[in-house]
N, C-alpha and C positions, 0 to 999 in steps of 0.2 A: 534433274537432281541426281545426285550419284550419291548410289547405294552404299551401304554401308560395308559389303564386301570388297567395292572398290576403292571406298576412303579408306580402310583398313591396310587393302594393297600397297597404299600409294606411302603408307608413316614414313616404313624404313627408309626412304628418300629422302629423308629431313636432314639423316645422318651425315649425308656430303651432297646435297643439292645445291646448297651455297658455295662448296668450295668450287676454286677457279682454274677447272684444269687446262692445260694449253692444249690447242686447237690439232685436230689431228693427230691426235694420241693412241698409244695401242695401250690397252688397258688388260693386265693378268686379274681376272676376279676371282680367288678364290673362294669357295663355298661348296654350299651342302644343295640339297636337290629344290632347294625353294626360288635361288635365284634370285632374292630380295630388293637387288639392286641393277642388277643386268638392266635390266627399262630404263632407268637413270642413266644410267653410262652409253645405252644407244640414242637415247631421247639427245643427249650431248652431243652428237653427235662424232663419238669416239670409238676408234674399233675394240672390240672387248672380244675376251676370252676366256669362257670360265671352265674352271679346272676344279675338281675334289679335292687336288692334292696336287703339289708340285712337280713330283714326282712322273704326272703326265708329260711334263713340257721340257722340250729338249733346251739344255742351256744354250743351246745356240741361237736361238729367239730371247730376242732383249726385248724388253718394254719398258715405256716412257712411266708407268704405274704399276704396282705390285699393290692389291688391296685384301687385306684377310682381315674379315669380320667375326668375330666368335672364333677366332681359329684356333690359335696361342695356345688356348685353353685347355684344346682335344689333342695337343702334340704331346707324344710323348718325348723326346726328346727336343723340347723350343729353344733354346739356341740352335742347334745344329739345322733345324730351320728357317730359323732367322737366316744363319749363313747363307743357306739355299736361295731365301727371296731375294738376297741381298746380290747373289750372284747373276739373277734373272734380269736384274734392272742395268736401264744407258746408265752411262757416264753420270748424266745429270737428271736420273729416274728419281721417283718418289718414292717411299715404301709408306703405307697408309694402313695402320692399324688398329682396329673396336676391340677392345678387351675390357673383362667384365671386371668388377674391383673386389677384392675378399673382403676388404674392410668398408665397403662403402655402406653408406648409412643405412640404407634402407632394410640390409641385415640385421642392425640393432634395432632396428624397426619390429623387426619379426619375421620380413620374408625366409622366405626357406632358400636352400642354397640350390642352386637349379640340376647341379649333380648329384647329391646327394641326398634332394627332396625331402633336410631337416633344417629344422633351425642351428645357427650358431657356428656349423660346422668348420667355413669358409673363414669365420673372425678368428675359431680356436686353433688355424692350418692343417685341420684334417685329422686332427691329431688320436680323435676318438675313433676313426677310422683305422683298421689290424688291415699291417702291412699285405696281408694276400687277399684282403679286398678290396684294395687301390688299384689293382688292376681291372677289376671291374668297373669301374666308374669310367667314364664316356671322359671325363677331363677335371678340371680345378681349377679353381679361378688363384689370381695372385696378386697381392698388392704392390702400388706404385712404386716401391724402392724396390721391387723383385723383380718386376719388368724394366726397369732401370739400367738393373745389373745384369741383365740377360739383353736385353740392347750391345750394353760396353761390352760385355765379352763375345760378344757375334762383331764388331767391330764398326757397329753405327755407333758412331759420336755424336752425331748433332740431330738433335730431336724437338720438337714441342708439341705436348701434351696440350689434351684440352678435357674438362671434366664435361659429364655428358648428362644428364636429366632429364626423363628417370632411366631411364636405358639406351640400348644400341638399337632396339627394336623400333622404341616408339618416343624418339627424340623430339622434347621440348625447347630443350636452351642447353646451351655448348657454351663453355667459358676456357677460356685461355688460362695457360698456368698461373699468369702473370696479371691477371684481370680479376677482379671478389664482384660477387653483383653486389649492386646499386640498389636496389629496387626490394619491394616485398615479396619473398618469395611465395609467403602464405598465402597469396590471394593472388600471381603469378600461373603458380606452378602445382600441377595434377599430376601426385606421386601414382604409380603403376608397378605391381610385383606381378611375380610368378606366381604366387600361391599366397590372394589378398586376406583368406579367411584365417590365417594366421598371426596379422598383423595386430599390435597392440599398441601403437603409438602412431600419432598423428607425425609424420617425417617431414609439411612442410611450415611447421612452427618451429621446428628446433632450428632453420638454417640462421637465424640470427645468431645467436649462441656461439654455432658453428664457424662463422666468421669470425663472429668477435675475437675468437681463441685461436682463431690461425690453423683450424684443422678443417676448413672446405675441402679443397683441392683433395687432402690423403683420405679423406672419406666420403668422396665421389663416387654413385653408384656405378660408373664403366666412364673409359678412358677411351678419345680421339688420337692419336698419335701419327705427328707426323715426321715422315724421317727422309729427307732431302740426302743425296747422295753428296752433292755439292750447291751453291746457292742458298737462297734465303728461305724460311719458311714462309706459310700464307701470312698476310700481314692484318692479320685480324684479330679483334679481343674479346668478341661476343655473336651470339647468334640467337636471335629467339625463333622458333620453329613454329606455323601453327598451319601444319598441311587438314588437318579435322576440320577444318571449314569448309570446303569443296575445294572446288578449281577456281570456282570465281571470287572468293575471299582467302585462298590459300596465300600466305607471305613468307617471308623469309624478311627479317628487320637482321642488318649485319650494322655491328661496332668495328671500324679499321683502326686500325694503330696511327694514322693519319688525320685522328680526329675528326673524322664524318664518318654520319652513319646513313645506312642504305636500306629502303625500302625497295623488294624486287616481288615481282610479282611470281607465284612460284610456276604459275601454268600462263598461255597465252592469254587463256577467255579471262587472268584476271588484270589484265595493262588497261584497261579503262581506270580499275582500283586507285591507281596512282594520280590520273589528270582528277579524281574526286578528290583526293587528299589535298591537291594542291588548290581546288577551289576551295573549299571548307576553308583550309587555312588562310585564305583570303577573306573570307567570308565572314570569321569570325575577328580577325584584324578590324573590319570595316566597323564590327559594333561593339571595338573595345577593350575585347579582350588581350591581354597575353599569349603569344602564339609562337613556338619555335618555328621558323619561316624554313624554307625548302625551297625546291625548284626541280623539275624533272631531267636525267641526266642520263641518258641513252637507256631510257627507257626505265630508271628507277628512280626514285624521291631521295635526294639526297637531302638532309639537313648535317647542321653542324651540331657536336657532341656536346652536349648541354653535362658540366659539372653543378647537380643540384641536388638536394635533399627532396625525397619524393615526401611528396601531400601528405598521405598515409601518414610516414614518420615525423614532419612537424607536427601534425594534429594529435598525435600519440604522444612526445612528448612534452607539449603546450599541456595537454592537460594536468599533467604530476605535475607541473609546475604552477598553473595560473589558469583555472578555471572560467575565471568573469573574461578573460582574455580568448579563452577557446571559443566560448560563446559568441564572442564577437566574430572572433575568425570563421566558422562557421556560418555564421549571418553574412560575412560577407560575401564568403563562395557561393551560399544560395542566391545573392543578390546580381551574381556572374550569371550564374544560369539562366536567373530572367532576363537579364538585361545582353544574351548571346544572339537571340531571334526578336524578330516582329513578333507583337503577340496581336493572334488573331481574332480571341475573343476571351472573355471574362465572364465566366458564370458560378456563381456559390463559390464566390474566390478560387478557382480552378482557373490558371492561366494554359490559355493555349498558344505554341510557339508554332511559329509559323515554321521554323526547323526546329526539331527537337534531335540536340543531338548529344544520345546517350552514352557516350563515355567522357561526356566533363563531367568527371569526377575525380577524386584525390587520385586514385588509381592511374589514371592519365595526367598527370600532373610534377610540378615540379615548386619548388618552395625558394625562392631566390631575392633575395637582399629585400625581404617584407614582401613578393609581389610573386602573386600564382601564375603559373607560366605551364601555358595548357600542349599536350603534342598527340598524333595518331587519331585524328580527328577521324576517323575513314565515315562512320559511320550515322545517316539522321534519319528520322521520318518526319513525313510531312502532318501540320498539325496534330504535334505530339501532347500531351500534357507534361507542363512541365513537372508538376507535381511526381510523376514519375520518376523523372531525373532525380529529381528532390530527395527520394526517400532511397533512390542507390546511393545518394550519394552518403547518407546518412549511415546507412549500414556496412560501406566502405568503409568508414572511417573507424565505426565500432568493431572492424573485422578482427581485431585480436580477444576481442568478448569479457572476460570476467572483470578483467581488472581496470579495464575502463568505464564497463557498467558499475563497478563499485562507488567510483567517486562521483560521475552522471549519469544513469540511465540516459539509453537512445528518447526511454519516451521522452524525456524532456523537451527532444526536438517536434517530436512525431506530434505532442499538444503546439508546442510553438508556433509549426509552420500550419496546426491546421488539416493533418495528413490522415488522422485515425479513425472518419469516418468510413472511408473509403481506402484503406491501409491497407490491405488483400489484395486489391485492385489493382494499385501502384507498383507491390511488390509483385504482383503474378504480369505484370505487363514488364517490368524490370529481369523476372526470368525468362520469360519470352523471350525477347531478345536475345539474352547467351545463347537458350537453350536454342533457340534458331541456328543462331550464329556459328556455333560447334557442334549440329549436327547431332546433338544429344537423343534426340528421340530415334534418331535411326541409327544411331550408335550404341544404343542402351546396352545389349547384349555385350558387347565388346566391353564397355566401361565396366558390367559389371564382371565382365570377367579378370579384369584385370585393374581395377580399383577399389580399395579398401571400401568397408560399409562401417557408418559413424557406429552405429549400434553392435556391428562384431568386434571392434575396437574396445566399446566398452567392456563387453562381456567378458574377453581376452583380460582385460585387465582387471575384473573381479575377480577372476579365478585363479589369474598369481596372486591378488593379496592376499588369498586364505588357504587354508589347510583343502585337501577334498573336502572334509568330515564339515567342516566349516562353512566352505563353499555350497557345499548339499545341502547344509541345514539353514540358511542364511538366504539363499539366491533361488534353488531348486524347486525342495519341497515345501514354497509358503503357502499350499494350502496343507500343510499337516496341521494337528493339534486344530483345526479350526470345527471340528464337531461340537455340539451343543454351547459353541463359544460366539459372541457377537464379534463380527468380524471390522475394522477398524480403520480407514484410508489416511496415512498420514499425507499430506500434499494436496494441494486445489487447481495442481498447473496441469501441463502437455499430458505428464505421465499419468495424474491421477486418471485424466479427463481419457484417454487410452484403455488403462487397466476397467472403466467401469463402464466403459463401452463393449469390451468385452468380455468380460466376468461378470459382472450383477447381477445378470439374469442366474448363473447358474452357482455362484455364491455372492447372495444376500450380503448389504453393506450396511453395517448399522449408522456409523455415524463417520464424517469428515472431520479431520482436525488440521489446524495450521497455524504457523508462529505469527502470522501475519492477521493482528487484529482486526485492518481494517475489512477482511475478507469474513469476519464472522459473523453469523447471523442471514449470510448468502446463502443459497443452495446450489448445489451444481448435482446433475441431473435428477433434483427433485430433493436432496439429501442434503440438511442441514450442516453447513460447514460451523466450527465449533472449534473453542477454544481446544487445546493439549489438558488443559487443567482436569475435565472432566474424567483423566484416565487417574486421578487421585481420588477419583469422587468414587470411585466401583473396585469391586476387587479384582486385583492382576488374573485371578485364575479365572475369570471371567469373560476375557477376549480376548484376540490376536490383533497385533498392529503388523498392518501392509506397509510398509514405505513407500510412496511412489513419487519419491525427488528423484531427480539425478543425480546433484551432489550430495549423499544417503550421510554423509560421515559426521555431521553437527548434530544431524537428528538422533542416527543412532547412536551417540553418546548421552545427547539428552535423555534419551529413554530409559538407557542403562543407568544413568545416574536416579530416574525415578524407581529402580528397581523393577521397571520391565523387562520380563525376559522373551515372551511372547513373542518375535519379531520378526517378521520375513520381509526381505526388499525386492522387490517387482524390476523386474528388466525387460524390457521391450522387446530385448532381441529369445526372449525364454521360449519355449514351448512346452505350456503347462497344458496339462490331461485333463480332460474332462471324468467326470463321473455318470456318465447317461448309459442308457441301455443299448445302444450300437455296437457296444462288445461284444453280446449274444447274437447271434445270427437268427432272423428275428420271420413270424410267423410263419416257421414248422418248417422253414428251408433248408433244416443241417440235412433233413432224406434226400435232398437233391442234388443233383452234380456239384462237385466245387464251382465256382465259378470264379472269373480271372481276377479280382477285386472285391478286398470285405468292404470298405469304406469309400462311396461315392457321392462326389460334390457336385452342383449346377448350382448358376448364379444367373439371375434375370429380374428384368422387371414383371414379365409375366400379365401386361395389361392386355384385355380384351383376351381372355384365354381360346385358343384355339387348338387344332390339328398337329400344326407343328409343335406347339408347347407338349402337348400329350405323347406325339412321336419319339418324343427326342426324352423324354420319363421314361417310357416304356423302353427304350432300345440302351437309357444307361441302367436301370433295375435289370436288364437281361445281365450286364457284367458285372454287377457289383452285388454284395447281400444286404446293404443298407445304403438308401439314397438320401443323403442330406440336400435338399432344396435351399438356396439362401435369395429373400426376396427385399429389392432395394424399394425402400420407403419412397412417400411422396416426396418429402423435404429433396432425396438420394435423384429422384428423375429427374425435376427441376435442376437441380445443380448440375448434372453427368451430362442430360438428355435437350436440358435446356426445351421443355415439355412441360404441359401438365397432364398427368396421367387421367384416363376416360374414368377410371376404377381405381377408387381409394385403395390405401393399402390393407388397411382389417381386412376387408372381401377380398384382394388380391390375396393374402397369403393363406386365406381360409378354402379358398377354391383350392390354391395348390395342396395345402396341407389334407384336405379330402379326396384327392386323386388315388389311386389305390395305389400305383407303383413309387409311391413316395413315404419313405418311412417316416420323416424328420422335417419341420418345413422351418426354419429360423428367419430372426430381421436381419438384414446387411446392417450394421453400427454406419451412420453416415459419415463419419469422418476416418474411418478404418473399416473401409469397402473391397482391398484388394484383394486376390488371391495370394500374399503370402501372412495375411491378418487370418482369412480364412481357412489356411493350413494350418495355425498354429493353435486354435481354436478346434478346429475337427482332427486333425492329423490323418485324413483322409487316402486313400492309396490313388485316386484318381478325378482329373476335376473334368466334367465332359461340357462342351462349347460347340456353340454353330460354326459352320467353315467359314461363315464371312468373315473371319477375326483370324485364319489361316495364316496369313500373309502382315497381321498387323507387328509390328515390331515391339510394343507393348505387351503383347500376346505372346509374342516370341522370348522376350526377357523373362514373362512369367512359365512360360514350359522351362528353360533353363532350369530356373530357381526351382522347381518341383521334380525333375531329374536328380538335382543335386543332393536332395531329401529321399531320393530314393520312390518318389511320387511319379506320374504320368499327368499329361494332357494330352484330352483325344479330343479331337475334332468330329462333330456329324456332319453331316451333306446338311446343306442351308435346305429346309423348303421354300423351294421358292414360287410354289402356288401359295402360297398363305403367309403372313405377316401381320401383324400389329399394323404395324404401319401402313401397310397396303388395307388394312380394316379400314384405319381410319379416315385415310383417305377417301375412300366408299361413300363412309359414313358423311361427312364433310361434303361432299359431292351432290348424295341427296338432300342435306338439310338445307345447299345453298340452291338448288331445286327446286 
């Protein structure tokens, strides 16, 4: 398995691993001390030469390649540049250039601009930038008619561009000037900024728009350019990049101008890849299906360039038009999916396939003269459920969300096919697979550094719609004005079920309310869900209403129009204070040294309490002045631990909470157990962990996230003469004794 420091290595290779350079090449690499690509260029086995600046390299060495990545950018003077690379190449050299775009989308996204570490800057041309501090800045990016015209006036004439997504670093898919994608990008392509926590819009639902209107290409986050001295350019119109898989799933899928497309395996260990692809495609030929057909072609799956409307977009637009016909259509794609495998067995209507292979779905699909036309088969397991298949497929199809849930709800299908008893199940075996497949767990860290979070998006975007004054009063402080007032949950979904997991305990919820009749008269966590009406039945100065929808803007007008003013709306992504006594530095230890940390967290289950448990108390009470313990419930170990605990939770958390070097002993919420539910809830300065969890990559993504708050995670030395575990086993030992 390769790590996540080497899959990281290997991105920027995505950027020209496809392209075809000729054999025995002397390559000029320009670059900075990282070297990003140099491994590429000798893996090709091409001679390379890398330079900081050209200025090293005598013009009397020509080379077949001139390649500057990020460079353009940081010249002060780029044309007179340009000139220079242009001077270093043969006759019939290349000049190959990554520049970033001013106007590319993902700036009106929100990223920041990477020189100037603000928003906007890059779109307004620097403009708010005072000319004697343009020289400080490291470079500036430029848009495609200003690299254009710095080309023509260095005297390269003949060029082609290629746009690049999401950047030069960590390239997805590359399109020709002359090529618009086909395909969804929304559920394609995994947008990546510089600086994610900034962002307030989702950047890959607008690329439809974006085409539509004819401004892809000019607001392309960074540009491929290739510039041929004399000759043809690459003769290619597309590239989808997916090096995040490893070596033995990594590809490179190429679109030629020639009308076939090429499947190449991007490392050696993955050329088995291909002879799979080409059985599967046989495979599923044999029971039926529609298959764009291929054949292996020194050493890559060549099939022919299929012009078709992908799945996704019939079934999106089948609906606005003809609902009882979607239904069908849908029936019949599930009807593909059973009828793709043997099935091996049939229990409680769950069919098992003898290959279950998870990507026939609309996503892998094509929509052509009435008839689903499946391709990229790479991937099955053996005695799969299909029912799996079944409910990606479903959720594929809903991927654009509001507005197709408005005219059918997914449940429709989810009762249809039979799926919602076991609907967790489906769906956590359906992300399994991605989450396998791209490396997500040992990439965590990386993605979240450099991928938007749904929940800062949102919040980003509450707090441009309102004033500060607004925003504070509305988003911030909703537990103000809530003393000697009954406090009020409008919502019964995600978010209520969220907000009362963790606040209830420390502000009381009197009553649920929701527009949704047939949810009244339910309780959710023990608390009567209730018409809105009753807020006419008592006086406004009497309680506070919580909002906890997502989409807050129907309700809060509803309310106002009842003459509620009382209002706060809950956001998930908040960090609301508590009111507890862990502010005071707490039995008689202000006499005492400072110590390194006021507020300290541990999270455990804490069953069969021992040595170690008390150790690892005692040694975080030495750094901190208040130790919050947080202890996961019975329900919480069964589900995590896949266990049932020896000792209930009452007596678990009662033991901890009696230990002396424990100020605080709280429940973990079972459905919001992590350490960043847990920071936002204590705001604690430090969370202390066993070292077996050192090296976990989950582990790792949450020390991140609590650096970034300004918080720590310390690891203690595992003991490992004592454990739970090792108890139980003991135990287990003598009873079978």
């Amino acid at each position: 398995m390769m790590t996540a420091e080497k899959i990281t290595r290997e991105l920027p290779k995505g950027l020209l691993g496809w392209y075809s350079f000729k054999d025995n090449s002397r390559v000029l690499y320009l670059t900075d001390a990282t070297d990003k690509l140099k491994d590429l260029f000798v893996e090709k086995g091409l001679e390379v030469v890398c330079a900081h600046s050209a200025e090293e390299i005598s013009e009397a060495r020509k080379f077949d390649y001139v390649v500057a990545i990020g460079v353009l950018e940081r010249c002060k003077c780029p044309v007179a540049m340009l000139e220079q690379w242009r001077s270093l190449l043969k006759e019939d050299g290349v000049l190959l250039l990554g520049v970033d775009n001013r106007l590319g989308l993902r700036y009106f996204c929100g990223d920041r601009d990477q020189f100037t570490e603000r928003n906007f800057d890059s779109i307004e041309h620097y403009r708010r930038i005072l000319p004697q501090d343009r020289d400080a800045l490291d470079g500036q990016a430029y848009a495609k008619y200003e690299i254009e015209s710095m080309l023509a006036e260095a005297g390269i004439r003949q060029h082609k561009s290629y746009a690049v997504l999401p950047n030069l670093d960590f390239p997805q898919m590359i399109f020709a000037e002359n090529y618009l994608p086909e395909e969804e990008l929304s559920i394609r392509y995994f947008p990546m900024y510089h600086y994610p926590e900034s962002v307030f819009l989702e950047e890959e639902f607008l690329y439809t728009d974006i085409i539509q209107n004819g401004m892809f290409h000019a607001m392309a986050n960074a540009y491929l350019i290739e510039c041929p001295m004399c000759g043809a350019c690459e003769q290619v119109r597309h590239v989808t990049i997916s090096l995040d898989r490893g070596r033995e799933n990594a590809l490179y899928t190429v679109i030629r101008e020639d009308d076939k497309v090429e499947k190449r395996a991007a490392y050696e260990e993955g050329m088995r890849k291909m002879q799979v692809l080409e059985e599967n495609t046989r495979y599923l030929y044999k029971h039926g299906l529609s298959v764009v057909q291929g054949h292996l072609e020194k050493g890559a799956y060549v099939m022919p360039y299929v012009k078709g409307v992908s799945a996704v977009t019939y079934f999106r637009e089948l609906l606005k038009v003809d609902k009882e016909k979607f239904i069908r259509e849908v029936d019949r794609f599930r009807e593909m999916i059973l009828q793709s495998s043997k099935h091996v067995s049939e229990e409680n209507g769950v069919v098992i396939l003898e290959r279950g292979y998870l990507d026939l779905v609309p996503l892998n699909c094509f929509y052509i003269d009435g008839n689903f036309v499946f391709y990229d088969q790479e991937f099955y397991q053996e005695n799969y459920p299909a029912n799996a298949i079944i409910q990606r497929m479903i959720d594929i199809i809903y991927v654009v969300g509001l507005e197709m849930e408005a005219i059918l709800p997914r449940e429709f299908f989810i009762k249809r096919y039979q799926l919602e008893e076991r609907l967790d199940e489906w769906r956590q075996m359906g992300w399994e697979f991605t989450s396998e497949l791209r490396n997500q767990r040992e990439l965590r860290v990386f993605n979240e550094r450099y991928q938007r979070n749904y929940e800062t998006v949102n919040t980003n975007r509450q707090r441009m719609n309102y004033s500060a004054t607004g925003y504070q009063h509305l988003f911030v402080d909703i537990f103000q004005n809530t003393e000697n007032k009954k406090l009020i949950v409008f919502g019964s979904g995600t978010f209520a079920k969220k907000f009362l997991a963790l606040y209830k305990e420390e502000h009381p919820v009197y009553a649920i309310i929701d527009n949704n009749a047939q949810k009244w008269g339910q309780t959710l966590e023990g608390i009567r869900i209730e018409s809105p009406q009753i807020l006419c039945e008592a006086d406004a100065g009497q309680y506070k209403v919580i909002i906890c929808i997502k989409n807050y803007i129907a309700v809060m007008k509803q309310l106002q129009k009842m003459g509620i003013k009382n209002i706060g709306i809950y956001d998930t992504n908040m960090e609301y204070p508590r009111n507890t006594v862990h502010r005071a530095v707490q039995k008689e230890e202000s006499v005492a040294a400072p110590k390194k940390y006021h507020i300290g967290y541990i999270a455990g289950v804490f069953d069969l309490f021992h040595v170690g448990h008390l150790n690892m108390f005692k040694r975080a009470k030495e750094q901190c002045d208040y130790l919050i313990v947080g202890v996961v419930t019975d329900e919480g170990v069964r589900r995590n631990k896949k266990t049932e605990p020896f000792i209930p939770f009452n007596e678990r958390i009662e033991m901890v909470r009696s230990c002396r070097y424990v100020d605080e002993a709280v429940e973990i919420p079972l459905n919001y157990c992590g350490t960043r539910d847990a920071y936002r809830l204590y705001h604690f300065d430090c969370q202390f962990s066993g070292s077996d969890y050192i090296d976990n990559p989950d582990w790792l993504a949450e020390k991140e996230f609590l650096e970034k708050q300004g918080a720590e995670l310390v690891f203690f030395p595992y003991t490992e003469s004592t454990s739970s575990t090792k108890i139980k086993s003991m135990i287990n030992q003598k009873l079978l004794s």
